[in-house]
MARDREN-777202 format. One line per field, with one value per residue (C-alpha): residue number from 1; x, y, z. Coordinates in nm, 3 decimals, decimal comma. Layout:
# MARDREN-777202
num	NUM:...
u	X:...
v	Y:...
w	Z:...
# end
This chain:
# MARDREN-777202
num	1:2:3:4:5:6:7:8:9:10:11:12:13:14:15:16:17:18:19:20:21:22:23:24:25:26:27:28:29:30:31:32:33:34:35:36:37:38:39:40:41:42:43:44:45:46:47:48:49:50:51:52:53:54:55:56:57:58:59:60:61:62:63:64:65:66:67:68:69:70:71:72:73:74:75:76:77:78:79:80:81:82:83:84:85:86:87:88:89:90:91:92:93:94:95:96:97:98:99:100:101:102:103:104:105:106:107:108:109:110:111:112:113:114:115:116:117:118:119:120:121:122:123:124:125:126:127:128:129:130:131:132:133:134:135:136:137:138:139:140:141:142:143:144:145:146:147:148:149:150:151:152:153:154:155:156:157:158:159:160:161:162:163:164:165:166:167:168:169:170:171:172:173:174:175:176:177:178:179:180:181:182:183:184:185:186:187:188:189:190:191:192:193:194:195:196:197:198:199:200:201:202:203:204:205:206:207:208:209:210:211:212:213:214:215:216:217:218:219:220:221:222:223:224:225:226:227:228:229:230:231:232:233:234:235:236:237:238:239:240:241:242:243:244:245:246:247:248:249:250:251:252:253:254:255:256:257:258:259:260:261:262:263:264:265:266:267:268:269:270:271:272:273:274:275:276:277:278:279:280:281:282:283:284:285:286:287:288:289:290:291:292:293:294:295:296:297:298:299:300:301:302:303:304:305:306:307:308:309:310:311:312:313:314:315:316:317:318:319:320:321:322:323:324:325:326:327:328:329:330:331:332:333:334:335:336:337:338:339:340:341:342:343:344:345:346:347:348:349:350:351:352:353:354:355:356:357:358:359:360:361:362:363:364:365:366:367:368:369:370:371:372:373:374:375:376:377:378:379:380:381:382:383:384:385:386:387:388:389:390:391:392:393:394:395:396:397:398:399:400:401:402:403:404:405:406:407:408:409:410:411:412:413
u	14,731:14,460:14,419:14,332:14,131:13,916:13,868:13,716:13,480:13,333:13,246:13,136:12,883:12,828:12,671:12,499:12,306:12,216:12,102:11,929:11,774:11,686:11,525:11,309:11,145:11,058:10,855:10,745:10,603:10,421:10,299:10,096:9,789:9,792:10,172:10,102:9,805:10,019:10,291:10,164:9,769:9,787:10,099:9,968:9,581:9,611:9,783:9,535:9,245:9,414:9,451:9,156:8,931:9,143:9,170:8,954:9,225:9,028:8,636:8,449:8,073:8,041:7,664:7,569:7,215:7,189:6,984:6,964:6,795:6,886:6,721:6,899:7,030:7,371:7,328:7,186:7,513:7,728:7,527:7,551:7,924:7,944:7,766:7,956:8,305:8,415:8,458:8,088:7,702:7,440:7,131:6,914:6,795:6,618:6,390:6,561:6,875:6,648:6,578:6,887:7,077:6,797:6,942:7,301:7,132:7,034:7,358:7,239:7,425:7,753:7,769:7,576:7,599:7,441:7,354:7,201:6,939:7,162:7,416:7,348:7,246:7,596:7,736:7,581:7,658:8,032:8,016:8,167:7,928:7,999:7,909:7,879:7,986:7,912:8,096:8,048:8,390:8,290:8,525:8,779:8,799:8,437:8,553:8,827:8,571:8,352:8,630:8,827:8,475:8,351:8,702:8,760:8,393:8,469:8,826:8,675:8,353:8,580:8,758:8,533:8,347:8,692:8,703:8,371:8,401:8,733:8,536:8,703:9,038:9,200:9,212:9,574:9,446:9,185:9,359:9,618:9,297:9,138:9,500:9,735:9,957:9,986:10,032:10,073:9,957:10,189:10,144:10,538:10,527:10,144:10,026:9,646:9,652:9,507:9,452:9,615:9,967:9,968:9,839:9,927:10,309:10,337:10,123:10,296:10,562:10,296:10,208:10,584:10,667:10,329:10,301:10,659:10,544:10,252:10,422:10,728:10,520:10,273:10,535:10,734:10,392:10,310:10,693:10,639:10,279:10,436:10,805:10,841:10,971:10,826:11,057:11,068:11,364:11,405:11,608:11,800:12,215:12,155:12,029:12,311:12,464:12,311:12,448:12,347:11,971:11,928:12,070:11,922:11,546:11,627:11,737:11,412:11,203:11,436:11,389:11,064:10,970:11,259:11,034:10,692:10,900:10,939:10,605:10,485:10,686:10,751:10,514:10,175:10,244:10,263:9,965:9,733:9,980:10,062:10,366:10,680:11,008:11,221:11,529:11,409:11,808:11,758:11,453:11,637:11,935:11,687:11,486:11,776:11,836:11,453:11,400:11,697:11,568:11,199:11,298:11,552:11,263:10,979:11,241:11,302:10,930:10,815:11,056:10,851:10,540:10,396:10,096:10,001:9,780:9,918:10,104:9,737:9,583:9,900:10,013:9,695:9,642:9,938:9,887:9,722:9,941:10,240:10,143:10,062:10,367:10,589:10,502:10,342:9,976:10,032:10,272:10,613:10,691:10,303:10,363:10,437:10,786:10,684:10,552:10,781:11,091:10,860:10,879:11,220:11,173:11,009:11,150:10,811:10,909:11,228:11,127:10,800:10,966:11,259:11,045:10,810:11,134:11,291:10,946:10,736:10,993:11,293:11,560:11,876:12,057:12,238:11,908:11,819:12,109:11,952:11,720:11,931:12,169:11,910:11,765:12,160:12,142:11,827:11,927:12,214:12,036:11,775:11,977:12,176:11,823:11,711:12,012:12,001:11,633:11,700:12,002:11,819:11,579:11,849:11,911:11,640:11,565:11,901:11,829:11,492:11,633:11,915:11,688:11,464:11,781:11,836:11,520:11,562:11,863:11,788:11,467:11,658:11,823
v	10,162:9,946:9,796:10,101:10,176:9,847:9,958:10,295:10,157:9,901:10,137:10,378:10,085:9,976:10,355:10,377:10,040:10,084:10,469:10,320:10,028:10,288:10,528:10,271:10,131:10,455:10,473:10,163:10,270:10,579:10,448:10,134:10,233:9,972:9,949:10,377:10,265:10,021:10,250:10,563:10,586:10,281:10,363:10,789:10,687:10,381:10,518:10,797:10,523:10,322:10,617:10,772:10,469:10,394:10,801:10,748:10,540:10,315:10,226:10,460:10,455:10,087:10,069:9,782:9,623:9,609:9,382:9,548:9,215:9,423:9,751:9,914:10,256:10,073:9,907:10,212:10,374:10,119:10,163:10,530:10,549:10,287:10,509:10,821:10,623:10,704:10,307:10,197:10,369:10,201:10,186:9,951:9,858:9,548:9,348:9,001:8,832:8,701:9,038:9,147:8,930:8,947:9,336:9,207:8,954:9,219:9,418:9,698:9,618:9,432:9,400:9,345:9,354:9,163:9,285:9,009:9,027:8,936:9,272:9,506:9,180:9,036:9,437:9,465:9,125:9,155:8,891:8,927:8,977:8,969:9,156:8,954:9,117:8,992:9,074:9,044:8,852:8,920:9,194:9,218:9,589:9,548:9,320:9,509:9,830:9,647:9,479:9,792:9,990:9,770:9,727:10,028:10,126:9,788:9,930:10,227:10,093:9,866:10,110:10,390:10,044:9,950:10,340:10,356:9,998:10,110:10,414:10,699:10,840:11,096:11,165:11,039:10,682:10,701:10,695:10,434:10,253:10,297:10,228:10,063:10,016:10,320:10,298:10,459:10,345:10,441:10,304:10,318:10,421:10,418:10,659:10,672:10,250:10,334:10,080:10,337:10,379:10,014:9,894:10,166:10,158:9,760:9,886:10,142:9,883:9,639:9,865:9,936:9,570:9,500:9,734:9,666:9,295:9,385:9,676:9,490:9,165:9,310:9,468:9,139:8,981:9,214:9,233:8,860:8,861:9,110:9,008:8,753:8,501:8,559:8,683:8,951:9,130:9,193:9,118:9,416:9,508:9,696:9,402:9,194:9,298:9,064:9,332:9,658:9,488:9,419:9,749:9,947:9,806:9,843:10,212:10,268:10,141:10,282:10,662:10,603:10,466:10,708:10,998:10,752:10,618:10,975:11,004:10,665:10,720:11,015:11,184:11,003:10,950:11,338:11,393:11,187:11,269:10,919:10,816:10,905:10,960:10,841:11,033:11,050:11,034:10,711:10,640:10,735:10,493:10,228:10,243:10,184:9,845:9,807:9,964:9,736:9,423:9,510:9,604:9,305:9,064:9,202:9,146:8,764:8,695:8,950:8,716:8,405:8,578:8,448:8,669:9,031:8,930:8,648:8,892:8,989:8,660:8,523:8,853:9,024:8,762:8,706:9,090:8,964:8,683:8,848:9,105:8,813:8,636:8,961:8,920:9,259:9,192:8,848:8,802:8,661:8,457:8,257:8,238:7,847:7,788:7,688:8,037:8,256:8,093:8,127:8,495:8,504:8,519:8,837:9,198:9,329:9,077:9,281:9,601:9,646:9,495:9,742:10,078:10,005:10,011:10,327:10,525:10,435:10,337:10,575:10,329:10,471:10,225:10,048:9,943:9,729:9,581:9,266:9,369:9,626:9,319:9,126:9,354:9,388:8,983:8,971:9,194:9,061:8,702:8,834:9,045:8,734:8,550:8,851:8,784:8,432:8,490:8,734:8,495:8,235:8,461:8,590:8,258:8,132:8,420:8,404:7,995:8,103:8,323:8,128:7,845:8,091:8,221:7,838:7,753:8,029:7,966:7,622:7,740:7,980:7,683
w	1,227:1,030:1,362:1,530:1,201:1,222:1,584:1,466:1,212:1,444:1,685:1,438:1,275:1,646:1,702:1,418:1,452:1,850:1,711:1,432:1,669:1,972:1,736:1,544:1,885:2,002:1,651:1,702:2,064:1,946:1,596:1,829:2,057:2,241:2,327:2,430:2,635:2,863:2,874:2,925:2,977:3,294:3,455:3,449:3,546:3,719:4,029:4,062:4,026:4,304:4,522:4,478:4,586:4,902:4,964:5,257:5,463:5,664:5,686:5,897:6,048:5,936:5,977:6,248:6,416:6,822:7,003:7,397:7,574:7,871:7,829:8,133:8,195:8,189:7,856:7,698:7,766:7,654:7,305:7,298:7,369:7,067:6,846:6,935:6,848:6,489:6,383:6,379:6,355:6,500:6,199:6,413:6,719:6,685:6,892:6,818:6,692:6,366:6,316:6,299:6,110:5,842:5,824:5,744:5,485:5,321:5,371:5,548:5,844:5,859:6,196:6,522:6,899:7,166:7,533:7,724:7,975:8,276:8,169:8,472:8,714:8,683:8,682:9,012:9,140:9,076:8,804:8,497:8,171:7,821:7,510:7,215:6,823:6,502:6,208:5,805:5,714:5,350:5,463:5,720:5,739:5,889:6,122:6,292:6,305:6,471:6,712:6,765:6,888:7,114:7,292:7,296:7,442:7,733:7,844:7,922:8,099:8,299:8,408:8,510:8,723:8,870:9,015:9,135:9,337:9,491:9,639:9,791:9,744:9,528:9,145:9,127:9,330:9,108:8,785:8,919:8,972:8,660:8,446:8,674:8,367:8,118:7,764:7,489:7,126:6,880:6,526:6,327:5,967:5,923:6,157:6,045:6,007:5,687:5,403:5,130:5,271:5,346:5,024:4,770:4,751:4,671:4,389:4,260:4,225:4,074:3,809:3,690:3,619:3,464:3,264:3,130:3,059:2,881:2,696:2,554:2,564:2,293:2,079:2,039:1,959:1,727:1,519:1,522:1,284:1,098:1,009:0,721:0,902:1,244:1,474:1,719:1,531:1,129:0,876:0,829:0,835:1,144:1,353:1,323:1,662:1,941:2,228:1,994:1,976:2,346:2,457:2,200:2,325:2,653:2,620:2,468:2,773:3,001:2,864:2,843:3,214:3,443:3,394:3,472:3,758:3,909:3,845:3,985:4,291:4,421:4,291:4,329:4,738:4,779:4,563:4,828:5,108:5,160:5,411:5,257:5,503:5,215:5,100:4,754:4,672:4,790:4,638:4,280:4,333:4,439:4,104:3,874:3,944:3,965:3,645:3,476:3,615:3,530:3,133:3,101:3,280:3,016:2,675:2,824:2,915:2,576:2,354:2,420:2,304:1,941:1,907:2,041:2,237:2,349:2,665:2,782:2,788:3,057:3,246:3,365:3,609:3,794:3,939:4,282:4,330:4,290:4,541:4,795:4,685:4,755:5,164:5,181:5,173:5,352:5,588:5,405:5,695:5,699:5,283:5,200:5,073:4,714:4,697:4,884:4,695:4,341:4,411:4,409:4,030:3,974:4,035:4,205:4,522:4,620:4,469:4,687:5,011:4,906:4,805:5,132:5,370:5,186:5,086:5,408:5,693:5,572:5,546:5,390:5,127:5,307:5,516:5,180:5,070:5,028:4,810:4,608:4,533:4,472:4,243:4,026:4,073:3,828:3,554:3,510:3,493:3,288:3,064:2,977:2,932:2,707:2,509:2,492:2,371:2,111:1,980:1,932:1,754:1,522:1,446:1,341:1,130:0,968:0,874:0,770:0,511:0,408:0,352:0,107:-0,079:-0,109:-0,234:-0,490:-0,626:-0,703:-0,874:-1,079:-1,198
# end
């Protein structure tokens, strides 16, 4: 019976404390504007921002400079069927190369295209010609617009002068002649090849874990200026529990970001009509563990943090190179192994390569097991980490204070 009693009362203490703990950093959240900022204000307007400015999809009219050394009926039309594409708009016909890289100097061309002299004299002779293009790799989206339109204008050229030298025939010869292999371009899971459904998801990822780190980060900064002896949790009969104190944080964070999280992903994508095939069942699932790892990541990384702003000055940063590091704006398989295996480390890595698969590729669960286990894999590590931070921090606080009641005593006497 007083077994059964002591059983009662711990869990009833245990309750109250993770209550009491729970309760007081939600307060602690909404009393600090900069804490509401990263958890609220970026995570609501930053996806929007992100969206917004990549709402075109890909780079259109990309205004270039021609220099026709040619001057033929045959190079004229070349030009004019590059100009009617929708990748490129021809701004200037110049008289000279020098001219016209003066114009992308200035940046009012970032491109240019070259007809030489001999053009129709080698079309007529039955030699081949060429077509030189000039690109601004200051950006590579201008590059493949200026690529994409002048293959696209030579295939068809070629084609229509591989008809007309065969002569004769009927349509169906003709068209053998003029595509002796037919294809079909098909592009899987980003249909428009547009920058925004590539780019956008990794980043809504991005955004969950950063703002997390900067959140927790800056609240762990700021309890350690203001408790007396300078750690992340206070001396107080309610944070005596290691478990209650870690849980009771987390819970916090986690009621707080499963609404943003809807938000952030599922929500966002349909707003810009982005590519999403995902079961968002699946989706759901997927961001627990995501969530978990994310929150348990933040306390272990937030508990090393001595200052408030301490969590801006070393997280901010490492945005872009995580999202290279996570093998979605770079190729994983071309990343160096230092990196790729230094990525392994962070929850963004196998929650953007897991999110992409489900949101933009429909895989079902079971499609990203590797990452969803991955995923469990780091918050358990970092939950133990996160306690293993916050005990040492308990610690130190309780020698801190027995050490002052020490001092005191022997001053009374």
């Amino acid at each position: 019976m007083k077994k059964t009693e002591r059983i009662k009362n711990y869990w009833k203490q245990a309750t109250e404390d993770w209550n009491y703990i729970f309760t007081n950093e939600l307060k602690t959240i909404f009393r600090d504007g900069g804490v509401i900022i990263f958890f609220f204000l970026v995570p609501l307007a930053y996806p929007l921002l992100y969206s917004f400015i990549y709402t075109n999809e890909v780079v259109r009219d990309v205004p270039i400079a021609v220099v026709d050394a040619d001057g033929s009926t045959t190079s004229r039309r070349y030009l004019r069927r590059l100009d009617a594409t929708a990748d490129v708009r021809i701004v200037a016909r110049c008289a000279d190369m020098h001219q016209a890289e003066s114009l992308v100097r200035r940046r009012e061309a970032y491109g240019i295209v070259y007809i030489p002299e001999s053009f129709t004299a080698d079309l007529a002779a039955g030699r081949q010609t060429h077509v030189s293009a000039f690109a601004d790799m200051s950006g590579l989206l201008y590059y493949k617009a200026v690529l994409l339109a002048n293959t696209n204008v030579s295939l068809d050229m070629n084609a229509e002068i591989k008809v007309e030298r065969a002569g004769g025939g009927t349509e169906e010869q003709a068209e053998v002649v003029e595509h002796p292999i037919a294809y079909e371009e098909v592009n899987l899971y980003n249909p428009t090849t547009g920058f925004a459904a590539f780019l956008i998801p990794a980043v809504l990822v991005l955004i969950i874990q950063q703002t997390l780190l900067l959140g927790v980060g800056m609240i762990t900064g700021t309890a350690r200026e203001r408790n007396r002896f300078r750690e992340p949790v206070p001396v107080d009969r309610h944070y005596t529990g290691l478990l209650r104190i870690v849980f009771g944080k987390a819970m916090a964070y986690l009621m707080i970001y499963l609404p943003l999280s809807v938000y952030v992903l599922g929500v966002v994508p349909r707003l810009f009509h982005l590519n999403q095939i995902g079961a968002p069942s699946t989706i759901g699932l997927f961001a627990i563990p995501l969530l978990l790892a994310c929150i348990f990541f933040a306390m272990t990384v937030g508990g090393l943090m001595r200052r408030r702003e301490t969590c801006i000055l070393l997280i901010v940063f490492t945005s872009v190179p995580l999202l290279f590091i996570s093998g979605i704006s770079w190729p994983g398989a071309s990343i160096p192994a230092f990196w790729h295996h230094l990525g392994y480390l962070f929850p963004s890595t196998f929650g953007i390569n897991g999110f992409v698969k489900i949101n933009n590729m429909g895989a079902r669960l079971i499609d990203v097991r590797p990452e969803w286990d991955a995923l469990w894999a780091q918050a358990i590590v970092y939950f133990l980490a996160a306690c293993l931070v916050y005990r040492h921090d308990i610690a130190g606080a309780r020698r801190r204070l027995a050490e002052r009641l020490g001092a005191l005593r022997h001053k009374e006497r």
